[in-house]
Structure formats: C-alpha cells, structure tokens
C-alpha positions, 0 to 999 in steps of 0.5 A, a space after each residue: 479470544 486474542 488474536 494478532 492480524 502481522 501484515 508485510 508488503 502492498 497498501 491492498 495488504 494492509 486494506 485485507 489485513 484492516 478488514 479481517 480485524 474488523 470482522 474478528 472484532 465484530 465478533 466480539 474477539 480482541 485484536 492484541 500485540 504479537 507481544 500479548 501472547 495471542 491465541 490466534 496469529 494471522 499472517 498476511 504475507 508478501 512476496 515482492 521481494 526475496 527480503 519479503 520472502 525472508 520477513 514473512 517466513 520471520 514472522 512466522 516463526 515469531 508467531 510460533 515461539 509466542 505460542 500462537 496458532 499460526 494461519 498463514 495467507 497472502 502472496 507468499 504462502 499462496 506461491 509457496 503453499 507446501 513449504 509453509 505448510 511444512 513450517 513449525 507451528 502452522 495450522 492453515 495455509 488460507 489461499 489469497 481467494 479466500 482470504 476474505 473468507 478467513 473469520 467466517 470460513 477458516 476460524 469458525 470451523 477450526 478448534 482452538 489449541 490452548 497452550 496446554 494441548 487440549 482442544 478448546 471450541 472457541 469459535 469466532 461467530 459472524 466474522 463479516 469483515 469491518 472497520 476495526 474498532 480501534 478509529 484509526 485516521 485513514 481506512 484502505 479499501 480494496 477496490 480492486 485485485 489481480 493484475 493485468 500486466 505480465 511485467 517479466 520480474 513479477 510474480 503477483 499475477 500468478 498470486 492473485 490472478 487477473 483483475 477482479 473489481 469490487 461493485 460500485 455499490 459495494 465501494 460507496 457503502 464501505 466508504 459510508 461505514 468509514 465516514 459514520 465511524 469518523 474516518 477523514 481519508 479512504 485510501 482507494 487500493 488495488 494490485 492494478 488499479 487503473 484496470 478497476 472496472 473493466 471487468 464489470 457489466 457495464 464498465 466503469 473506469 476509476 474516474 466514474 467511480 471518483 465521481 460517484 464516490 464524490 456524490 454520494 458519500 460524505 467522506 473528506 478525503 479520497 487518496 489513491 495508490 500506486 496506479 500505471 502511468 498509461 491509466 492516468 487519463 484526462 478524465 481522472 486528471 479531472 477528478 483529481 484536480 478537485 479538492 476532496 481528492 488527495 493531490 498526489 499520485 504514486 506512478 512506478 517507473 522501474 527503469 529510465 532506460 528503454 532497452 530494460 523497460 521493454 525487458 521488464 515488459 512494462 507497456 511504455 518507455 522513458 519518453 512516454 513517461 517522462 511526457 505524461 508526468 510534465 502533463 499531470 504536473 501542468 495540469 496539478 501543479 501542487 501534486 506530488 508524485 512519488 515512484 518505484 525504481 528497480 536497479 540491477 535488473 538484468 542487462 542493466 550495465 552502468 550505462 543502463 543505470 545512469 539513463 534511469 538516473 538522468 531521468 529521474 534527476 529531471 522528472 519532477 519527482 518528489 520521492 523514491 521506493 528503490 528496489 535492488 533486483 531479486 528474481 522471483 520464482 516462476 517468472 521470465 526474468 529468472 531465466 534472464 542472465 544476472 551479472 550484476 554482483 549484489 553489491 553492485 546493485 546496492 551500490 546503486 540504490 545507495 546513489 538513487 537514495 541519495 537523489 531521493 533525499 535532495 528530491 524530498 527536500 526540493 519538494 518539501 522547500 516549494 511548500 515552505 509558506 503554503 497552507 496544507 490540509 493535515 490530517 492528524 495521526 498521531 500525538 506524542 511528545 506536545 507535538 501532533 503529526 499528520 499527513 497531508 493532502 500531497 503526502 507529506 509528514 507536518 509537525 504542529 503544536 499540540 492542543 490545536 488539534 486532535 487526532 482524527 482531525 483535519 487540520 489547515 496547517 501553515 508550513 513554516 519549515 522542516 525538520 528531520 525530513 518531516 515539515 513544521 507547521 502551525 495550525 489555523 483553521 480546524 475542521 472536524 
C-alpha cells in the first residue's frame, strides 16, 4: 500500500510525523509523494497561525483530489474536530492522544477504499513507531508534549494539554536505534521542553537527561529546539558547553516591550531576557541564538514596536521567526481589542525581516576563517550542503563528503545567505 505522511508546523510535528512513517514502513507499506497518487494520506496539521489553519485545510483538500483516503491528526483537527470532519474526502479525525496510536489503532482497524468504491481489506500490521527507512541526516525525538504556560494568544495547550514527559529510558533507546541506523545529530523536540521531566517520579531536568544521553549512547550530535528563556540554567549552560552538544539555542521573545509581554502572559520582561542572553553568549560565545518575535499583538502601538525593535537591534541575535499577530479561537487575546490594520502589522514584519537579514549576515561574517563541524544533507549540483553545529547552512565541494557524513569544514565566505567552506577533516 501507498501511503503519504503531509506534516505543517513545529519540530514536535515533524518528530510525530517521522515516527508514523517509520511504523508504516515497518510494516512493510511504502511511504510515497502526494504526487504518487497514495492510497492513504495522513495529515498532520497545525494551528499556530490562521496561515496555518488555511495551509492545513489546503492540504486536505489536495489529498482528497489525488484520490487518497484522507486521516486528518494534530492541532488543527484536534480544536477543529467537526468541521474537519465535515470536509470532502476525510475518513478520520485522529486526536493528538492518540496519534501515536494511528498505524496500529486507526489503520489496522479501518478498510481501505480503492478508487473504485469497492472495499479492500488491506491492513497495515505491527505499525510500532520507528525510523523511517529512507536514513535522513538528523532524526526529531519528542521528548516532551503538552505545555505549562498560558501565554493569552496561544491556543497549543488546549491541543495537547499540560506537559507529559517521555522516560529517560525510553530516550536513550530511541537515540541508540538512530545511531545504529547511521543518524549524526538527534534533534531533542518538545511543545514546552524546558518543563521536560517534572512530571516524572523522581524528576529529572532536560540537563540530567543530556548528561545520561552523553553516557550512554553513542550519538555524535544532540541539537535542542525552542526552549523558555527562564529553563536556561546553569546546569544545562553547562552541558551545552560541551562538544557533542549543538552550540545553539532557539529562545522565543514574542515583544521587546514590557507592557505587551505582561499582556501576552509570558513569565519574564525585556530586562530578564536581554540579561540571560548576555549570560549564555558569555558563558558560549560561538553559540547562535535564534527567536520569535509576534508584531501587532494587541496594544502594541508604534511605540510598542520600536521597544521590540531596539531590543532586538542590541541582543546578540543571529536570526528571526516573525510572526504578524492572528487571534486564534478559544484564547484570552481574542477578546483583546486589535486595532492594529493588517497591513500595518506586515508593515512591521517587513522591518524586523529586514533587521533580520543585517543579523544573519553579522553572524555569518564572525565565522569567516573558523572551522565548523558540518553535517552533510544534501548533494546537487557538485556541491554538498549541511548544517552545522551552530545552525548555519555551509556549501562545499562534492566528493569530499557524502551525505550523512560529519564534516570539519574551513569557512571561507558566503553566498546567497548560506556560507562556503571547504572540507579538511571527515569523520564518519
């Protein structure tokens, strides 16, 4: 059987969606293009944004017109359950609980259609979740889902609920499996990671988890996603200053201006922020930080926007996810006056991006003559592309590496907001 995993929105997306096409090709089903006309497309949808909204109801539709049977899961269909329901061509709503569940709990026990209209009892067996069998360079584990927060313009926690922890255990055999499948780097996801382990008997903090990661398995490279500014501590400053650990760190900020932080219900302010950063750059100095930013939240006048502006002009920022403010159904700032024209708000996004790109390049000129640890993802063209350690894109020559490879790279400058460098040591 064909079967077509579409995923939009967060890093914890992508690990769910990696682990469902493992599974389905455990099972010995082929995991295909939408554009190969599937038998079975699974939709993991998102709702961030009302621009993700809209994408996941696109998909949806394009699954249906390529003839697909159409299982619809994640945020999106979880706070829009009946509507998406209602749409043409889906089969099943799958709730975010049990997405896990969807190869052995949804398509096992459900009939395959075929294009003719006749039933056909294909079932897909064993669908445990695993690696996919196409080796791709960097594996997402989730870790962690649900979230502790209650920012006023986010509608994830009603999605996933509070926070749920994945066993130390459990980690450290999903990373040894990467690592006997040839995976480099193990990108560590979660809706609020810092909270990872609290919930747990007895608790564990994301840093002991690095720790027992960095024991006890064998894996080159851990990366971490987007983590709260206040569950940066000492401890885990500590373990990210080692070198297997990915110098970087993604922190959203949402506002430089304390009157809008404290109406989004983030649990810091400008001044906290901006301290903690000049602590982590002091402490890693080759680290890159990258954040979000949401402009035209309610209340935020033109004076409002340039504190987030001036803040962000100072912070040793190395890029920028910019976010125009869209209320999202169920939340607290849905009922928040929004005077702000749309126009205005992309207006300033426009400004932000373009203080983004003077960032990226700041950052990408202090590395001009360092070498770089590369991991290789990609050939095309005699060039191989990677990433590395501090999440910057590197072109080198093909033929001295391959993909899947680690690569030490000397930078020697940059192109088309990615730098070149050239090989000199390869580690496999």
């Amino acid at each position: 059987m064909k079967i077509s995993v579409l995923t939009l929105g967060c890093k914890v997306n992508q690990a769910e969606s990696s682990a469902i096409e493992g599974g389905i090709e455990k099972s010995g089903h082929k995991i295909v293009d939408i554009s190969e006309k599937p038998d079975v497309c699974i939709i993991n949808t998102c709702t961030v944004t009302s621009k993700s909204d809209y994408q996941s109801r696109q998909l949806i539709r394009k699954a249906h017109r390529a003839g697909a049977r159409v299982l619809v899961t994640g945020c999106y269909s979880e706070l829009n359950r009946e509507s998406v329901r209602a749409m043409e061509g889906v089969a099943e709503v799958i709730d975010n609980d049990h997405k896990p569940d969807i190869v052995t709990k949804i398509i096992d026990k459900t009939y395959i259609v075929t294009k003719d209209g006749a039933d056909n009892p294909h079932l897909l067996k064993g669908g445990e979740g695993g690696l996919p069998a196409e080796r791709r360079s960097r594996l997402f584990i989730k870790i962690q889902d649900g979230c502790n927060y209650s920012c006023s313009y986010c509608a994830i926690q009603k999605a996933r609920g509070i926070s749920k922890s994945v066993e130390p255990e459990t980690v450290v055999e999903m990373i040894d499996k990467a690592v006997e499948s040839g995976y480099k780097e193990a990108v560590l996801t979660g809706i609020h990671l810092g909270a990872y382990g609290r919930d747990l008997e007895p608790n564990v903090t994301l840093s002991n988890l690095l720790i027992t990661i960095l024991k006890k398995t064998k894996i080159c490279r851990i990366r971490l996603s987007s983590i709260g500014v206040r569950e940066v501590d000492d401890d885990l400053l500590e373990v990210l200053s080692g070198r297997r650990v990915c110098n970087h760190l993604h922190i959203p900020l949402q506002s430089g201006d304390d009157n809008i932080l404290k109406a989004m219900n983030r649990p810091y302010n400008s001044r906290q922020f901006s301290f903690k950063i000049e602590e982590i750059c002091k402490k890693i100095p080759e680290i890159a930080i990258g954040t979000d930013i949401i402009v035209g939240f309610p209340g935020e006048g033109e004076a409002e926007f340039q504190n987030t502006y001036k803040l962000l002009e100072v912070l040793p920022i190395s890029y920028m996810h910019i976010f125009p403010f869209s209320a999202r159904p169920g939340t607290k700032a849905l009922k928040m006056p929004d005077n702000t024209p749309f126009q205005l708000k992309k207006k300033r996004a426009r400004v932000l991006d373009d203080l983004n790109g003077r960032k990226k390049v700041e950052y990408m000129t202090k590395q001009l003559g360092k070498t770089l640890n590369v991991l290789v993802e990609e050939n095309y063209d005699g060039v191989c592309c990677g990433t590395s350690g501090n999440y910057l894109k590197i072109a080198m020559p093909q033929g001295a590496c391959s993909r899947g490879t680690l690569v030490n790279a000397r930078v020697e400058g940059f192109r088309e907001g990615q730098l070149v460098g050239v090989p000199i040591i390869s580690r496999k």
